[in-house]
C-alpha positions in Angstrom: 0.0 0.0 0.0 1.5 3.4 -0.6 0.3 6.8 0.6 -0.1 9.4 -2.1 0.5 13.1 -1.7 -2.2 14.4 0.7 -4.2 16.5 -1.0 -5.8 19.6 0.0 -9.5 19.3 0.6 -12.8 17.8 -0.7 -16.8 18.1 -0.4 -18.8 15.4 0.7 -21.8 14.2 -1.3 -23.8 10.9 -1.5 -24.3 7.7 -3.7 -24.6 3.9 -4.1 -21.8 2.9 -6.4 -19.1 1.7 -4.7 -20.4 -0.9 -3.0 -21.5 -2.7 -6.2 -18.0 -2.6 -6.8 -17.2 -6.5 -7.2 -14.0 -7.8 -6.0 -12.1 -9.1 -8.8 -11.6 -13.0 -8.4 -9.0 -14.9 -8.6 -5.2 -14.1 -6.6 -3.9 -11.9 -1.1 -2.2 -9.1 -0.5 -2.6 -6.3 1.6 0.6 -4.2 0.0 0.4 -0.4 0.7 2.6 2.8 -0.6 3.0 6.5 0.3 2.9 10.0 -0.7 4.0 10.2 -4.5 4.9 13.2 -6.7 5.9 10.8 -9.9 4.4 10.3 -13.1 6.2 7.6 -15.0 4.2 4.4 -14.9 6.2 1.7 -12.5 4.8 -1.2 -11.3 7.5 -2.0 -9.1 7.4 0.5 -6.2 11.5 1.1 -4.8 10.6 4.3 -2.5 13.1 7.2 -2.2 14.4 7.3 0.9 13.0 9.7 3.8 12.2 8.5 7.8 9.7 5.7 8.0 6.6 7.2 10.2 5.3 4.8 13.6 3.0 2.1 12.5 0.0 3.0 10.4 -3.0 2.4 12.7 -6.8 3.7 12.3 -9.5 3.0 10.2 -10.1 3.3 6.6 -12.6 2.8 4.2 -11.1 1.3 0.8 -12.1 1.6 -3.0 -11.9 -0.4 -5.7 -9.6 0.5 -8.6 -12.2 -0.8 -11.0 -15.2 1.9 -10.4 -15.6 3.9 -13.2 -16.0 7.1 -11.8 -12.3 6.6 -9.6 -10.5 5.6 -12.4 -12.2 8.5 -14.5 -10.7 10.7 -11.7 -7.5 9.2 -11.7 -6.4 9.7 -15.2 -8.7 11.8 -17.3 -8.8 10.9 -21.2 -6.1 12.3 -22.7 -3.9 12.6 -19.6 -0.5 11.6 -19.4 -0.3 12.8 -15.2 -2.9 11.1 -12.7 -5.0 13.1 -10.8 -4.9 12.1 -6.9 -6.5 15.4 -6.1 -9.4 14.7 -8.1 -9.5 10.6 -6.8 -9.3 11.7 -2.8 -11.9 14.3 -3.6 -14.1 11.7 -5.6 -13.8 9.5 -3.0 -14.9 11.6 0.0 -18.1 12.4 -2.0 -19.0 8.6 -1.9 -17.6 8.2 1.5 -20.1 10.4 3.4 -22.8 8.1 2.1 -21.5 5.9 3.5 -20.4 3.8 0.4 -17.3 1.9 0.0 -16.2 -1.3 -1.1 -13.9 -2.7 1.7 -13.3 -1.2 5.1 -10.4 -1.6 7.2 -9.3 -1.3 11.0 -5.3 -1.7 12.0 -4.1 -1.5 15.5 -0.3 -1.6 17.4 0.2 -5.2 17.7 2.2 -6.3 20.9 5.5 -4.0 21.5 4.5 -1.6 18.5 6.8 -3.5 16.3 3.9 -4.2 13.9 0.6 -4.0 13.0 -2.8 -6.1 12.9 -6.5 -5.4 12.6 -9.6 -6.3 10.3 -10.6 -6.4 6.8 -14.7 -6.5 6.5 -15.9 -7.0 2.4 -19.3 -8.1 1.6 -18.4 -10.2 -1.8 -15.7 -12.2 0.7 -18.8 -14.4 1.5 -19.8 -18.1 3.3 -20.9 -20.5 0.3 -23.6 -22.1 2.9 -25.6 -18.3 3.5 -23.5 -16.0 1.4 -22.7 -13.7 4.5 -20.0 -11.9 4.5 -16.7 -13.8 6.1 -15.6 -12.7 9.6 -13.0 -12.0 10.8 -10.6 -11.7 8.0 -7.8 -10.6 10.0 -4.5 -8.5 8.9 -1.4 -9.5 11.1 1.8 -8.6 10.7 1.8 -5.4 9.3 4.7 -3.1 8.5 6.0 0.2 7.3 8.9 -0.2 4.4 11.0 1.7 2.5 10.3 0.2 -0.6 6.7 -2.0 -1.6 6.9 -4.6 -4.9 3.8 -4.6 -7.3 4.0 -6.5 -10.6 2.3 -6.2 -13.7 -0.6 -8.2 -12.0 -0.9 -6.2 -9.2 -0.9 -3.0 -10.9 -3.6 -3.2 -13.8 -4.0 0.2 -14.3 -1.4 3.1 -14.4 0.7 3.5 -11.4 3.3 6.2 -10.0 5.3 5.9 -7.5 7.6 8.6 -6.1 8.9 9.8 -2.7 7.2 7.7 0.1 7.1 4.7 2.4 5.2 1.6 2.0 2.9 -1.1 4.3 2.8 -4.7 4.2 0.9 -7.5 6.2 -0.4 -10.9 6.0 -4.1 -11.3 5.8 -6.2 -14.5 7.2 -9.3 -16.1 8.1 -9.9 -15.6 11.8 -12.0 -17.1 14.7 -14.1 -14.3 15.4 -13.6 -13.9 19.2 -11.2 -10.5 19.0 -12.6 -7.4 20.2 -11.8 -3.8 20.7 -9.3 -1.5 18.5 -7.0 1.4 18.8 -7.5 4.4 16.8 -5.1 6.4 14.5 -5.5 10.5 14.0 -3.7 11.4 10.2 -5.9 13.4 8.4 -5.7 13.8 4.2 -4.1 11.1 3.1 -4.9 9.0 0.2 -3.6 5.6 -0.5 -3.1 3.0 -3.0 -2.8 -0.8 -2.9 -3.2 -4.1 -3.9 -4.8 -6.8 -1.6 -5.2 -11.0 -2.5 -6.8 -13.4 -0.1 -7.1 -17.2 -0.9 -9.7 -19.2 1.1 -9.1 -22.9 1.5 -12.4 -25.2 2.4 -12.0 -28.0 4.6 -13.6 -31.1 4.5 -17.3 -30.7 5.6 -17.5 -28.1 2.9 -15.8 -29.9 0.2 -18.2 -32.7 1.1 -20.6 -30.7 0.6 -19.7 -29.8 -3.0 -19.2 -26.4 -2.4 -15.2 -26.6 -4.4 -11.7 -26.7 -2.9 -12.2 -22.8 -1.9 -12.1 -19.5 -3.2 -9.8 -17.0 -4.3 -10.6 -12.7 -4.3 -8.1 -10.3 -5.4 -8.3 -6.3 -6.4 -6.1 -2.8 -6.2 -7.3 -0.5 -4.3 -7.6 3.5 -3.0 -8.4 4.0 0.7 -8.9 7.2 2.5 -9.0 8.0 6.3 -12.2 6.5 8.0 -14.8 9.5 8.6 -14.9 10.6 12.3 -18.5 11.4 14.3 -17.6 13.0 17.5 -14.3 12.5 17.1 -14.3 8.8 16.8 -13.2 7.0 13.7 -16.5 5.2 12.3 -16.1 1.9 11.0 -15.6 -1.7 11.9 -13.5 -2.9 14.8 -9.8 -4.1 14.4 -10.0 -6.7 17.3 -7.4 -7.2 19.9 -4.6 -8.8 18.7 -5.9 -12.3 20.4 -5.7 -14.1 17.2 -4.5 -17.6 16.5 -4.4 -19.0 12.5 -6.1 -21.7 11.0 -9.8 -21.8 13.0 -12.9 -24.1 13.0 -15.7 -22.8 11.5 -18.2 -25.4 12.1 -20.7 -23.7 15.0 -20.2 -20.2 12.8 -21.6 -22.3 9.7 -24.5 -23.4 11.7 -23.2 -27.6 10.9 -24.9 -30.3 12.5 -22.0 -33.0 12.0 -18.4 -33.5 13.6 -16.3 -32.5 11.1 -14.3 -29.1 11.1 -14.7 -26.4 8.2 -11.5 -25.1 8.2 -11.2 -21.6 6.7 -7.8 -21.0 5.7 -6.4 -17.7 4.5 -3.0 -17.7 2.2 -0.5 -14.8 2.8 1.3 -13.5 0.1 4.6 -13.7 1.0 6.8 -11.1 2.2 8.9 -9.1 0.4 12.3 -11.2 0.3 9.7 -13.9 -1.6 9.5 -16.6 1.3 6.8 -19.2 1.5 3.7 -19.0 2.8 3.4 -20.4 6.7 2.9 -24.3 6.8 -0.2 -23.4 9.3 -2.6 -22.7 5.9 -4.4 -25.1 4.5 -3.8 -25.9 0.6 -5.6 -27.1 -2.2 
């Protein structure tokens, strides 16, 4: 994920769009960069160097790439330079709906060497009622000097200039984390790519509903809006999370068997394996 150049301001408005937004399926990431004053397309994201800031906590509300009036925004027919005022300024319109397509919640994990939270996104769903997956939880998460998208991960015209970037591990939780810490940076608008793979386990499989599902998508994400000076949004648990859960008794099964929701990192940046703990196909 990288933060773009904070822009200056931007009116609220309402509508229903981005939530009809659908997540782009197949291949999970949640990779992050920061503020950005280039204009030559680069897929691969090497960051100039400047201090890293603390951890990036708070809540955010997140944006698909693919809606037409944000990409519109972002690079305007004829333009050769994106537009990142015109995208934060879009996006705040939508955002005091509310409408978004993801939303997001990262708190100080233990010793503020990292970061973890919550991911909440309503075409991430349960094949038995179709409700949304929770909690898909982010772990791990990081500030870098430098965040690598490839060609894949970067469909649509990218720049990347002066910045820092954010990377962490995202995966099915157990649903029993609570509370959330909040963070307080105003105007910033960031960019990203995110890929989750869900692996079924047995009862499911059994149940003909395939070996799992994959979801993938880039992103824009803003600041969550605050009411009363509160960050609104969903809550990015308290840190109390262990991988690879039973899902049985949230799936409302009758038998004995475990449905085992597993999520796949993507790997970190040196290109290392994904933990033995996930289940594969």
């Amino acid at each position: 994920m990288k933060r773009k150049a904070p822009p200056q301001s931007a009116s609220p408005s309402k509508s229903k769009r981005a939530k009809d937004a659908q997540t782009p399926k197949p291949t999970a990431v949640a990779k992050a960069a920061a503020p950005t004053v280039s204009t030559a397309p680069q897929p691969s994201a090497k960051f100039s160097a400047e201090p890293l800031p603390p951890q990036l906590t708070g809540k955010f509300d997140i944006y698909s790439t693919g809606l037409s009036f944000l990409s519109s925004a972002y690079l305007p027919k004829g333009s050769k330079s994106p537009n990142f005022q015109a995208v934060y300024e879009k996006i705040l319109f939508y955002q005091a709906k509310p409408d978004f397509t993801m939303r997001c919640a990262l708190r100080e994990e233990w010793q503020a060497q990292s970061t973890g939270g919550r991911l909440h996104c309503s075409t991430i769903t349960n094949p038995i009622d179709d409700e949304p997956l929770d909690p898909l939880c982010i772990v791990g998460g990081k500030t870098k000097n430098s965040v690598n998208f490839d060609a894949t991960e970067c469909p649509h015209p990218s720049t990347v200039g002066n910045g820092w970037g954010y990377e962490a591990r995202m995966e099915v939780g157990d649903g029993d984390e609570h509370g959330c810490k909040d963070g307080a940076v105003d105007l910033e608008l960031f960019e990203g790519y995110w890929f989750l793979k869900v692996a079924y386990g047995p009862t499911l499989r059994r149940k003909r509903f395939g070996t799992g599902e994959s979801y993938n998508g880039s992103f824009w994400a803003v600041r969550a809006l605050k009411k009363d000076g509160v960050e609104v949004g969903i809550d990015a648990g308290d840190g109390m999370y262990t991988s690879t859960s039973s899902y049985d008794v949230a799936l409302g099964d009758d038998d004995d068997d475990d449905d085992e929701f597993a999520g796949e990192g993507y790997g970190d940046s040196e290109g290392e394996e994904d933990s033995d703990d996930y289940e594969s196909y």
